[in-house]
N, C-alpha and C positions, 0 to 999 in steps of 0.2 A: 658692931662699930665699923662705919666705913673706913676711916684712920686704923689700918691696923697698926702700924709704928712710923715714929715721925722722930729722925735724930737729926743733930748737925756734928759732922765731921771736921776738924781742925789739926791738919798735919797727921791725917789718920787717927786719932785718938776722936773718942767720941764726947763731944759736951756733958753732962751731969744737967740735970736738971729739967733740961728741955723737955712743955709738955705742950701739948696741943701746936695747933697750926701756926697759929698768930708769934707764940715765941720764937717756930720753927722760921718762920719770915724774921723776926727780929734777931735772932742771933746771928742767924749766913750771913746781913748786911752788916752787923756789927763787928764778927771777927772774918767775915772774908773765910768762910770754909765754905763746908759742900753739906749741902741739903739732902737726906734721902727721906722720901716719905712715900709709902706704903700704903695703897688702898684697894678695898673688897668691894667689888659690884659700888660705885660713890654714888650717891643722888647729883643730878643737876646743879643744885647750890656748892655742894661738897667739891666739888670738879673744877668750876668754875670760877671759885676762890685761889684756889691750885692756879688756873688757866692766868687769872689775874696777875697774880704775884710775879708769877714767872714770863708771861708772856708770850704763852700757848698760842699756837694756828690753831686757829676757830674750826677748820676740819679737821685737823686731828682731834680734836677735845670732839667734837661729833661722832668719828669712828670709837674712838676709846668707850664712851657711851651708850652708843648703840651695840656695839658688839658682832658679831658673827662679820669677822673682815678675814680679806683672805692674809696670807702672812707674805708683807712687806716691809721695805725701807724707804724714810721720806726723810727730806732736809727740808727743814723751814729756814733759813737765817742761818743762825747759830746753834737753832737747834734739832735734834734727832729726835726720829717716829719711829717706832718698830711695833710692826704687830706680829702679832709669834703665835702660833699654835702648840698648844701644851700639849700631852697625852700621857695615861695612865693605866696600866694593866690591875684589871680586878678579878685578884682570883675566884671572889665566891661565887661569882656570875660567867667568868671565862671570857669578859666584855673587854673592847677597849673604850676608855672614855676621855674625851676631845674636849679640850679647852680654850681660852683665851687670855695670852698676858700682852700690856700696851705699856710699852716702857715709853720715857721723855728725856731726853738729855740731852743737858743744858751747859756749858760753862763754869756752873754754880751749883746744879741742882739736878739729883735722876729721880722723876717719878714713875710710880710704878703700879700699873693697875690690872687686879687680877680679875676675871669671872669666871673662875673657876677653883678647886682648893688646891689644885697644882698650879706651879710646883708650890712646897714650901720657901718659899723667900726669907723665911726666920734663919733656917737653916743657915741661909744663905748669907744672913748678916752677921749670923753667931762667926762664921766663919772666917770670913773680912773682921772683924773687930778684932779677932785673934791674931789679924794680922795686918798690923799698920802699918808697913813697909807699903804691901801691899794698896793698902787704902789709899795711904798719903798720894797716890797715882792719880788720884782723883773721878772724877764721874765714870771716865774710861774703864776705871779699873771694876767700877760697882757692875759698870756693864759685861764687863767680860764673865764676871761670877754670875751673873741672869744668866748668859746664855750660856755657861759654865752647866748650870745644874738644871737648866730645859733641857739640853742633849743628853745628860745621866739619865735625866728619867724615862729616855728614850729606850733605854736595854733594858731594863724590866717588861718592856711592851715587844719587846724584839724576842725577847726568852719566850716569853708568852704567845706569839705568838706561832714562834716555833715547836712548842709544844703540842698547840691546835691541830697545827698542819699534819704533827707524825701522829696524834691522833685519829685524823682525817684517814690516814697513807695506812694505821692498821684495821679502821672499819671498810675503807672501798672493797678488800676481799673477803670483808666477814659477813656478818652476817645480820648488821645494821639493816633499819628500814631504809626503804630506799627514797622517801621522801622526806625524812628527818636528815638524812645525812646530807643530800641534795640542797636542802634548806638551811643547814649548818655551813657549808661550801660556801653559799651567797653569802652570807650573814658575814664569815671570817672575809671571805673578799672584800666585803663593803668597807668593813674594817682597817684592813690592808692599802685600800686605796686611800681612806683616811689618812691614812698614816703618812702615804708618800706624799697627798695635797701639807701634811705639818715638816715635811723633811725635808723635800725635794727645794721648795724657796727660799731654804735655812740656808741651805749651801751658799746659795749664791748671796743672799745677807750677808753674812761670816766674811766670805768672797770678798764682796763690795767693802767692807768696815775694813779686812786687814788692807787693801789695796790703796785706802785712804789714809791710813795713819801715817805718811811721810806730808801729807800735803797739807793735814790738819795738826800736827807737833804730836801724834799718840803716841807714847811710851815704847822702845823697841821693845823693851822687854813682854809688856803688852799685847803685840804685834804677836810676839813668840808664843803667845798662850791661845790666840785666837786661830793660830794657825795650828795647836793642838787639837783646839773644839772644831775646826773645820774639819780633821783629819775624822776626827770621831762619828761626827755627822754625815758626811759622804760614805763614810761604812755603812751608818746605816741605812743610808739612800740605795746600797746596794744592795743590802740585806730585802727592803721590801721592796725592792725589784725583783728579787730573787723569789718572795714569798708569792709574791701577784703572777708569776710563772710555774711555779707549782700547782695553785692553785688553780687557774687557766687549766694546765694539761689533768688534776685530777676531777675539774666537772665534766671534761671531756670524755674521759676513763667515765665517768658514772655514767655519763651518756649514755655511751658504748656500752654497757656492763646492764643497762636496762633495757634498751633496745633489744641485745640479745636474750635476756629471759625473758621479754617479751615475744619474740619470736619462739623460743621453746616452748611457752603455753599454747600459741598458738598451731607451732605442727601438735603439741601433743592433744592439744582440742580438736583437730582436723583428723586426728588417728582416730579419735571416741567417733566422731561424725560417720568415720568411714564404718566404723566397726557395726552403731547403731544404725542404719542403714542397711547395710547387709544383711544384719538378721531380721531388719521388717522386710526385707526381698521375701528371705526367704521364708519366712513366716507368712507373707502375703499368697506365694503360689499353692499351698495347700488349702487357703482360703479362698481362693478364686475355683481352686477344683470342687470346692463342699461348698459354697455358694449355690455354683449351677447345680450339682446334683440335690441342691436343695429346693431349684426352684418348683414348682406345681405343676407343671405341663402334664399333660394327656397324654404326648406321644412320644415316650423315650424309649428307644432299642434296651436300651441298657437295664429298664427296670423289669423287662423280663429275661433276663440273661442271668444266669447264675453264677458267671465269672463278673459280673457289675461292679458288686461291691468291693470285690479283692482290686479288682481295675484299677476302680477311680482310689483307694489307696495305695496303690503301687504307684499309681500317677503323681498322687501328690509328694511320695518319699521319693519320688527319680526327678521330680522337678527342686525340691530341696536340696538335696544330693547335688545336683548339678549347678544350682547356682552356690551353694557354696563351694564348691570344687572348683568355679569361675573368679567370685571373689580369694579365695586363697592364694589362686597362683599372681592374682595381681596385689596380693597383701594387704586387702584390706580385712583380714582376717590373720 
């Protein structure tokens, strides 16, 4: 169901009864409360009924729709756009995963549209009912608990991802493959950078909303909670600043850490080259001496000499002999 819940609020206590949309419309105009209504991925029609009632900018109800927007703040009239980047650490996978919530508020009315299963909003309502002090604040207040429990779920992904990293920091000198862990590095980066495109624009959202609640009547007390959530989120705008810098100097370190055992295969391939080389020298010059005394000729002094054969093997063990005694002292031997 696209409607995941649809209440009306009066003096922070919740209506009884209220079911579907159409009543949701009819009782806010009837007792003057506050509308919250709640939707997953809506269809076109489902939205646009929403858009009608309340009196939705036709490009916000476009972005909330379409989806994949970056995370900002917009005033239509009297009413509020927020598109927010969710995020969620999965342990079974080691992934982070990126979301999309489009809040609306109104006067009268916060709608709320999620694409993705974070956060829990239920949570979030259970919470606020429990507290009607709170509620009776109106729109302001339902908004403050959205972006209340988008930043909570922001330390689950912060743990996590600190987790990555010192697992990162104990394979760089072990004994990982070097192009899983290299691949692992990007992967957690890309993640990280995610993370700051959902953090980095929150601040200054939070920013902007507490900086206006004297000019638009928001609640001080209000005011006082936003400026808790703002404190919470710029931590962690530092936290994955901090992680995208680690990160940065430990592909560096891999860099480095491949390069050079790369260079060490390569002098220790250059020592085998030297070594296998030297001994086809030397194996070659007794070859070239039993060669010629092998060749046919007619006329050799030597084959009538009866020191010939000793010769030409003395010759060939003194030209071995000496080139390896050549190669040794230049060590390639």
């Amino acid at each position: 169901m696209a409607v995941v819940d649809s209440a009306v609020y009066v003096e922070g206590v919740r209506r009884p009864g209220v079911v579907g949309l159409d009543e949701t419309y009819d009782v806010t105009h009837a007792t003057g409360g506050v509308a919250w209504i709640g939707l997953y991925r809506p269809t076109v029609d489902e939205l646009d009924s929403v858009a009608d009632e309340f009196g939705l900018h036709h490009l916000a109800v476009e972005d909330a729709l379409k989806g994949h927007q970056r995370s900002k703040l917009e005033r239509y009239g009297d009413t509020l756009f927020l598109a927010l980047r969710t995020a969620r650490y999965i342990d079974e996978t080691e992934t982070v995963e990126f979301g999309e919530l489009h809040v609306f508020v109104g006067p009268q009315f916060v709608v709320t549209v999620r694409h993705a299963e974070s956060p829990d909003l239920a949570l979030v309502r259970d919470r606020l009912e429990a507290d009607p002090e709170l509620l009776a604040k109106g729109p302001e207040a339902i908004l403050y608990a959205v972006l209340d429990e988008v930043v909570d779920e922001y330390e689950p992904v912060i743990a996590g991802l600190e987790n990555d990293i010192d697992e990162i920091e104990d394979q760089l000198f072990g004994e990982a493959e070097h192009d899983i862990l290299t691949r692992r590095i990007y992967d957690l980066s890309n993640e990280v950078i995610g993370f700051q495109r959902a953090v980095q624009p929150l601040i200054g959202i939070i920013g902007a909303l507490q900086r206006g609640g004297d000019k638009y009547g928001v609640d001080v007390d209000l005011s006082h909670h936003l400026g808790d959530v703002l404190d919470h989120v710029t931590r962690a705008g530092e936290r994955a600043d901090a992680f995208r810098t680690l990160l940065d100097k430990a592909l560096q370190a891999q860099s480095t850490l491949i390069t050079r055992r790369m260079t060490e295969v390569s002098v220790a391939q250059n020592e085998q080259i030297k070594r296998i080389t030297s001994w086809a020298a030397i194996l070659f010059a007794p070859t070239l001496v039993g060669t010629v005394y092998g060749m046919n000729f007619r006329y050799m002094p030597e084959l009538e000499w009866v020191f010939g054969y000793p010769f030409a093997m003395g010759l060939m063990l003194l030209l071995g002999i000496g080139l390896y005694v050549a190669f040794k002292r230049r060590d390639w031997l």
